[in-house]
C-alpha positions as CSV (number, residue, x, y, z in Angstrom):
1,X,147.9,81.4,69.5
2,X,148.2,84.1,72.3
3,X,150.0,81.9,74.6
4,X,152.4,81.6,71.1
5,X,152.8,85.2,70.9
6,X,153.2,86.0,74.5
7,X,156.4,83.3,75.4
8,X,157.3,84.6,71.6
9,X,157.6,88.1,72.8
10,X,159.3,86.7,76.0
11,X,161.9,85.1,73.8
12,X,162.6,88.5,71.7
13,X,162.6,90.8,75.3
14,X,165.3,88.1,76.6
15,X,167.6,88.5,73.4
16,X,167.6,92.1,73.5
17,X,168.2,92.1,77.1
18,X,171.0,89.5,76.7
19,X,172.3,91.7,73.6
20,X,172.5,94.7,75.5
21,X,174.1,93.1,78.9
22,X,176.6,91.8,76.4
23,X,177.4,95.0,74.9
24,X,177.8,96.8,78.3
25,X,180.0,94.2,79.6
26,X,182.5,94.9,76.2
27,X,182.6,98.5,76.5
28,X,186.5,98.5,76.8
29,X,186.9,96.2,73.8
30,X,187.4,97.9,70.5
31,X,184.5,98.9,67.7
32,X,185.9,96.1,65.4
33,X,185.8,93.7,67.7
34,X,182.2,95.2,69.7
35,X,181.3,95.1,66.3
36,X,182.2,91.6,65.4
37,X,181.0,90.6,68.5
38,X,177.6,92.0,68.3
39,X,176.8,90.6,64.8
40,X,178.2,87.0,66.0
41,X,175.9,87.2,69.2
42,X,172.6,88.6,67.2
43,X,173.5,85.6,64.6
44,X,173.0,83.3,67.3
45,X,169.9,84.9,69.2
46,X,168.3,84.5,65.8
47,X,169.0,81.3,65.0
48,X,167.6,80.3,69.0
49,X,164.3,82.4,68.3
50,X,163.7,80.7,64.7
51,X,164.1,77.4,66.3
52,X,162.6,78.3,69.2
53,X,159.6,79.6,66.7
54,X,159.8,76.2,64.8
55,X,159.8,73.9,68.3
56,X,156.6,76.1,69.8
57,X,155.1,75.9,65.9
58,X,155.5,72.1,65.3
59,X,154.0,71.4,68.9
60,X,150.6,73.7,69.3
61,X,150.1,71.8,65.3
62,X,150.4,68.1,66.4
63,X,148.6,68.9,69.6
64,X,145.7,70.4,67.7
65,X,146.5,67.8,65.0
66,X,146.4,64.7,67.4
67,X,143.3,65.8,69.7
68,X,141.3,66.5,66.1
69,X,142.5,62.9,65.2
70,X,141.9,61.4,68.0
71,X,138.2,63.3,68.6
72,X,136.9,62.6,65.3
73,X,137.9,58.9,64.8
74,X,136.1,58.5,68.2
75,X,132.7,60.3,66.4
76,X,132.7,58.4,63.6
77,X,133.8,54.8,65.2
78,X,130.9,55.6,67.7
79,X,128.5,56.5,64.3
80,X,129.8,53.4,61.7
81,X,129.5,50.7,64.8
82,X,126.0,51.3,65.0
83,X,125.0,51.4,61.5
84,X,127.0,48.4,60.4
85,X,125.2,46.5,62.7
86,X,121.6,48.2,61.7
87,X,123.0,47.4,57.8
88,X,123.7,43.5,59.3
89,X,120.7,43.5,61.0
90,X,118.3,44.4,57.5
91,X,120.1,42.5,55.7
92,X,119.8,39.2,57.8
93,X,115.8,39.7,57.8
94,X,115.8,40.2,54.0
95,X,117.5,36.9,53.8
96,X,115.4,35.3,56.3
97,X,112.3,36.7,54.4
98,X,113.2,35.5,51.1
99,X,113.9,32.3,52.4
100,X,110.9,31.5,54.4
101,X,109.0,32.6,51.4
102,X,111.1,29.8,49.6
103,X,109.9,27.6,51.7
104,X,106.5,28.6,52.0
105,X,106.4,28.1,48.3
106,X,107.9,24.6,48.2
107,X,105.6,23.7,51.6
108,X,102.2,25.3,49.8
109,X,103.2,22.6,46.5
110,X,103.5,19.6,48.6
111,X,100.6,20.9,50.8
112,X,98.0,21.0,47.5
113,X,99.1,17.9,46.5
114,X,98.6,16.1,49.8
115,X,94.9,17.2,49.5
116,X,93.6,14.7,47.3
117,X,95.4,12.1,49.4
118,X,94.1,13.6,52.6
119,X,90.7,14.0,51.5
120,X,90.4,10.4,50.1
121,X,92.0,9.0,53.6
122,X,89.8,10.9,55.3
123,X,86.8,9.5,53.7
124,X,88.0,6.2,53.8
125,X,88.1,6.3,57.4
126,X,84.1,7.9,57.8
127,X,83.3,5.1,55.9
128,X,84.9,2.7,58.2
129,X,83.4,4.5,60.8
130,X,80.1,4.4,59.8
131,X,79.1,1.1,61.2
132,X,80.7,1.5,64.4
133,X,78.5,4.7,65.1
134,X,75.1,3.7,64.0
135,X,72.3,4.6,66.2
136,X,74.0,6.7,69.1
137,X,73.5,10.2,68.0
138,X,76.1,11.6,70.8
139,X,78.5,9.8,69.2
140,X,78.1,10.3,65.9
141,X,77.8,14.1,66.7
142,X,81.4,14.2,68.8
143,X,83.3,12.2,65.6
144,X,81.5,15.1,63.4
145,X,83.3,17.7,65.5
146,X,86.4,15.8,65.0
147,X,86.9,15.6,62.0
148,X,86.4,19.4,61.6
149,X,89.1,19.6,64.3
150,X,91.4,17.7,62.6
151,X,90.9,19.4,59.2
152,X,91.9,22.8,60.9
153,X,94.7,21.4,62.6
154,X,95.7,19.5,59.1
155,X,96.0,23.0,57.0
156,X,97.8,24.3,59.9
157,X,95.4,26.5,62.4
158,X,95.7,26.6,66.0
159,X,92.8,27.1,68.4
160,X,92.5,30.3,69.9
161,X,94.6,31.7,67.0
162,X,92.9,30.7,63.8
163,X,90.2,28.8,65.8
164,X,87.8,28.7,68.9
165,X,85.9,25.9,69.5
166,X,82.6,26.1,71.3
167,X,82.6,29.4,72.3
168,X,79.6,30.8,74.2
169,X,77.5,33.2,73.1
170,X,74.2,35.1,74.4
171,X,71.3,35.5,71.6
172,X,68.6,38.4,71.3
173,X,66.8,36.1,73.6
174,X,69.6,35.9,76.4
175,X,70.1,32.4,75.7
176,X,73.1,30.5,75.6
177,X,74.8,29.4,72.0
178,X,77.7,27.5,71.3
179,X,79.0,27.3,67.7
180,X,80.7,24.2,67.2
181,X,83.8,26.4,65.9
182,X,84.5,29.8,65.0
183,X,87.1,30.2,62.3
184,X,89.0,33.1,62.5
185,X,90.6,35.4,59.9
186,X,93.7,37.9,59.8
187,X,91.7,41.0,59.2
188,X,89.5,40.3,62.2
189,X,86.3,38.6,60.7
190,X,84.5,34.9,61.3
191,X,83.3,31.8,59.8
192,X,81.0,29.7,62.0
193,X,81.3,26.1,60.6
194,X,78.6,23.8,62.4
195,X,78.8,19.8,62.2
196,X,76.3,17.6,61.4
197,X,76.1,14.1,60.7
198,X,73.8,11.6,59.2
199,X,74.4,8.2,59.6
200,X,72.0,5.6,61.0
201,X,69.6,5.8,58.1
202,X,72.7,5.6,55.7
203,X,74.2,2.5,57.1
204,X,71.3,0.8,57.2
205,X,70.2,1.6,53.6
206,X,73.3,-0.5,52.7
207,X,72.9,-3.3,55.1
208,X,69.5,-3.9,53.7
209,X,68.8,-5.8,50.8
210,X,65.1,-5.0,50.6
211,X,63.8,-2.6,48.3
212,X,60.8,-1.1,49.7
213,X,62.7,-0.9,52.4
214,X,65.5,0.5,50.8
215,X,63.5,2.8,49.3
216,X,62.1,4.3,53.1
217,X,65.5,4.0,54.4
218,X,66.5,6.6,51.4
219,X,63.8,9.1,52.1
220,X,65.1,8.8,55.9
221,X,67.9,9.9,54.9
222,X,67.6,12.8,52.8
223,X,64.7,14.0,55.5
224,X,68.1,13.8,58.4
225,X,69.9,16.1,56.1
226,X,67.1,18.2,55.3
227,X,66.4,18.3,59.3
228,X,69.7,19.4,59.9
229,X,69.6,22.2,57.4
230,X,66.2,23.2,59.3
231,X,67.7,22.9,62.6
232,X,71.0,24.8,61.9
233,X,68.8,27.7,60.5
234,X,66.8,28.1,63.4
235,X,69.6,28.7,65.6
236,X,70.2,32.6,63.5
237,X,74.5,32.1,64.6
238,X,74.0,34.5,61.6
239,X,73.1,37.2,64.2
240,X,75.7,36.6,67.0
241,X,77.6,39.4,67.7
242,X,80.8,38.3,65.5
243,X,82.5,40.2,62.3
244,X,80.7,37.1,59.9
245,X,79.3,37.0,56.4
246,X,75.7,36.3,56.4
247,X,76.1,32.3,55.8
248,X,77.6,29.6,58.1
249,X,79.3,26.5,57.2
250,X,77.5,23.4,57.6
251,X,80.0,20.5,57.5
252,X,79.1,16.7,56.7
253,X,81.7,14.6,57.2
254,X,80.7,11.4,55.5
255,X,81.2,12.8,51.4
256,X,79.3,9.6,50.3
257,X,76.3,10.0,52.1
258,X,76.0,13.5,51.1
259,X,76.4,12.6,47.8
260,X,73.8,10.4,48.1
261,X,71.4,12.7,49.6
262,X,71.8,14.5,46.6
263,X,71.5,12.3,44.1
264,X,67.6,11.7,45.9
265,X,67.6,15.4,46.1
266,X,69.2,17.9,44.2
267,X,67.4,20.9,46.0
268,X,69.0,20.4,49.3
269,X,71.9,22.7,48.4
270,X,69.4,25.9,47.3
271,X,67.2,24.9,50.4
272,X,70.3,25.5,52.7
273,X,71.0,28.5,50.4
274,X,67.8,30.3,50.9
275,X,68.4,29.7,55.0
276,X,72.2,31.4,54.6
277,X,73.8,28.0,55.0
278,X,76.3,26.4,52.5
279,X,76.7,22.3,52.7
280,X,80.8,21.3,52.9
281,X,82.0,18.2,52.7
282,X,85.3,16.9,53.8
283,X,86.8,18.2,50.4
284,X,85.3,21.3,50.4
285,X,86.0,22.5,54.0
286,X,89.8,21.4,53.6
287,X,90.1,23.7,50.2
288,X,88.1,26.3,52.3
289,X,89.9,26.2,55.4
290,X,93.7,25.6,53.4
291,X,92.7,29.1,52.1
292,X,92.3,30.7,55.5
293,X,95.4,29.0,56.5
294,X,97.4,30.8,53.8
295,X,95.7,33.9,54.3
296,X,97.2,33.7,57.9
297,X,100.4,32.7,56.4
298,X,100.5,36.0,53.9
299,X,99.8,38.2,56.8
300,X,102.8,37.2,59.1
301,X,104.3,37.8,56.1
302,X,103.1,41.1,55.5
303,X,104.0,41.8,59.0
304,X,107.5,41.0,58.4
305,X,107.6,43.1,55.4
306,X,106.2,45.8,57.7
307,X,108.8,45.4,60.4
308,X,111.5,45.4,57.5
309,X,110.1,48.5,56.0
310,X,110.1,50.0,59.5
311,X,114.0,48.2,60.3
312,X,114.9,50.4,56.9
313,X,113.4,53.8,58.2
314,X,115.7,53.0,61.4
315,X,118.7,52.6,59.0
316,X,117.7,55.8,56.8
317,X,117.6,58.0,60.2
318,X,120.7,56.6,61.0
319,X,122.4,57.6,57.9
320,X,120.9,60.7,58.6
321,X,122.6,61.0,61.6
322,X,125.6,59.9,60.1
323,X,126.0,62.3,57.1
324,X,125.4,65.4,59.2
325,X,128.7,64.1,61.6
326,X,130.4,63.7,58.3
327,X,129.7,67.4,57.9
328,X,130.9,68.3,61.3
329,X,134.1,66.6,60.3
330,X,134.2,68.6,57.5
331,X,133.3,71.9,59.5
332,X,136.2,71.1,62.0
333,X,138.6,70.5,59.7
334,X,137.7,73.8,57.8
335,X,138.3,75.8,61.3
336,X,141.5,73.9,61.7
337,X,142.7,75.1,58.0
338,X,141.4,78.6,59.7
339,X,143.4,78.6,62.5
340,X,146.4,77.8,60.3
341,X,145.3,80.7,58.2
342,X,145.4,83.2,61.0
343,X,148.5,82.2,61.9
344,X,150.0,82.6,58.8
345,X,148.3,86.0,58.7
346,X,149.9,87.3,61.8
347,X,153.3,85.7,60.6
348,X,153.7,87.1,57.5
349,X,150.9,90.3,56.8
350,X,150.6,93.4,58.1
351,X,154.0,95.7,58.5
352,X,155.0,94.7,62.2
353,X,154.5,90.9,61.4
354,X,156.8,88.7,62.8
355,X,159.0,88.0,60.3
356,X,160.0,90.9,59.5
357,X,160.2,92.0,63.0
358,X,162.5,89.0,63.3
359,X,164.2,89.6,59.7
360,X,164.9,92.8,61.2
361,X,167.0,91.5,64.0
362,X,169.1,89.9,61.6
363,X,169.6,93.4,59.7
364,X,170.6,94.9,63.0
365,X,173.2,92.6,63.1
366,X,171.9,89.8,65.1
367,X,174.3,86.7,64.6
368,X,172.2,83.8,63.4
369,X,173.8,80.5,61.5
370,X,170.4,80.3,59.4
371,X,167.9,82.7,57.7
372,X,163.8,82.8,57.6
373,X,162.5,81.1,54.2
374,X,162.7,83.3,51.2
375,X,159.3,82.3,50.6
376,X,158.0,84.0,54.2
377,X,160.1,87.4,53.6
378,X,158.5,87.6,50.2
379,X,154.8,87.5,51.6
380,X,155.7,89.6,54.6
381,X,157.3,92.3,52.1
């Protein structure tokens, strides 16, 4: 606005000099015509100044108008960009979230109803087994561990993930143990589940068909289990350094000759409970271990739903940011309607505003073709 005012007042100091070289330059001509003269050339110097006025008005607006523009389209482009891609972003993880719960639904269905089928495959196939690995010990021990592996792999674990297997550990002692596997959980704690297997007396109970015999071949059987119970128990994994309940898994994988066992003697369950061992069978261990495979399941989950909750934060900061630019816009537009204010103010108040300065011209007897808006000489009077 000063630059405005100063080539203004250089515009008024070049009329009145131009007025007065003029009026020198007529002296010889008469007052009527001096006279006629003068009005038609102050006519004219005002009609130059008020479009000279309007020109220097119309251009310092649309410069201030167009750099405004231009910087705040700029401000918010550079904030909307952002946040419509944050608002994509969230949006595209709520939909992938919902629909790998969908599935996880549909998958957990078909999984439970596969059990049954699994578990009776599964026992078929120990009980074709069970003659081929009579009498070596080694042998039967490794399938034992096998089938325990391919339970955990079944309900979806992976080793070193949701499994270890054979992991060393040192006892009070300083000896070496090794755990046949270590099931782990999401919130950090263990399972030990051990293998055992009893066999050779069982097969040959069957192949038998002498009852006295049978008979010893029974109680050879039921003393393997018991054995194993006795031998698992003396081992104390319960006191390995690991994030365990007090009780460890012991896994048979033939489900018939447990149930046998059983039947000959129903205390081997509370004898393994009083030693902090539970007996699972192929059943069993697959509903146990399809649990811990959910629970894994619900926690990559729950991560998810974390990482969503923390992508929503993100987009709340964001908007944040985003509202107080809004406000700057606002701010910058009120100092714009400010400026605009001002100038009116030095145009119109005060008594040596410019129009009346100029309206005064025009009273002189300045020659100008138009005159100021009635509208401007009523505020500046």
């Amino acid at each position: 606005m000063d630059v405005f005012l100063i080539l203004l007042g250089l515009v008024i100091l070049c009329g009145v000099a131009y007025i007065v070289f003029k009026l020198s330059n007529n002296s010889n001509i008469s007052l009527d015509e001096a006279h006629e003269k003068k009005s038609e050339e102050l006519k004219q110097m005002k009609n130059i100044l008020s479009l000279e006025f309007k020109n220097l008005a119309n251009e310092i607006f649309e410069e201030k108008s167009k750099k405004f523009s231009s910087n705040n389209k700029e401000s918010i482009s550079t904030i909307l960009d952002p946040l419509k891609e944050r608002i994509q972003n969230f949006e595209n993880k709520v939909e992938k979230s919902n629909q790998a719960n969908s599935e996880w639904n549909g998958r957990l269905q078909e999984q439970i109803k596969s059990l049954k089928e699994l578990n009776l495959q599964m026992s078929k196939e120990a009980e074709n087994l069970t003659h081929a690995l009579k009498g070596d010990s080694k042998t039967q021990g490794n399938w034992g561990e096998l089938q325990v592996e391919n339970i955990l792999k079944k309900v979806g674990l992976k080793e070193g993930i949701g499994y270890d297997k054979e992991k060393n550990f040192k006892n009070e002692d300083d000896d070496n143990q090794r755990p046949d596997y270590i099931v782990n959980l999401p919130d950090g704690k263990n399972i030990i589940v051990d293998s055992k297997v009893s066999l050779t007396a069982y097969a040959n109970y069957f192949n038998t068909e002498n009852s006295d015999e049978k008979k010893n071949l029974l109680k050879d059987h039921v003393k393997s289990v018991n054995n194993h119970v006795k031998s698992l128990s003396e081992k104390k994994y319960q006191n390995l350094e690991l994030n365990q309940p007090d009780y460890i898994l012991m896994f048979i994988a033939n489900e018939p000759a447990l149930g046998l066992a059983l039947i000959e003697d129903s205390q081997i369950y509370d004898k393994a409970l009083e030693n902090n061992i539970i007996i699972v069978s192929t059943s069993t261990l697959l509903a146990t271990l399809s649990t811990v495979s959910f629970m894994w399941k619900q926690d990559n989950q729950n991560k998810h739903a974390l990482e969503i909750a923390r992508q929503a934060g993100a987009l709340y900061d964001k908007f944040c940011s985003f509202s107080d630019e809004l406000i700057k816009v606002g701010t910058n537009i009120d100092s714009t309607k400010q400026t605009y204010s001002n100038a009116m103010k030095k145009l119109v108040d005060g008594k040596d505003n410019l129009v009346r300065k100029s309206e005064r011209l025009r009273e002189l007897g300045a020659k100008a073709s138009k005159k100021i808006h009635s509208k401007l000489i009523d505020r500046a009077d």
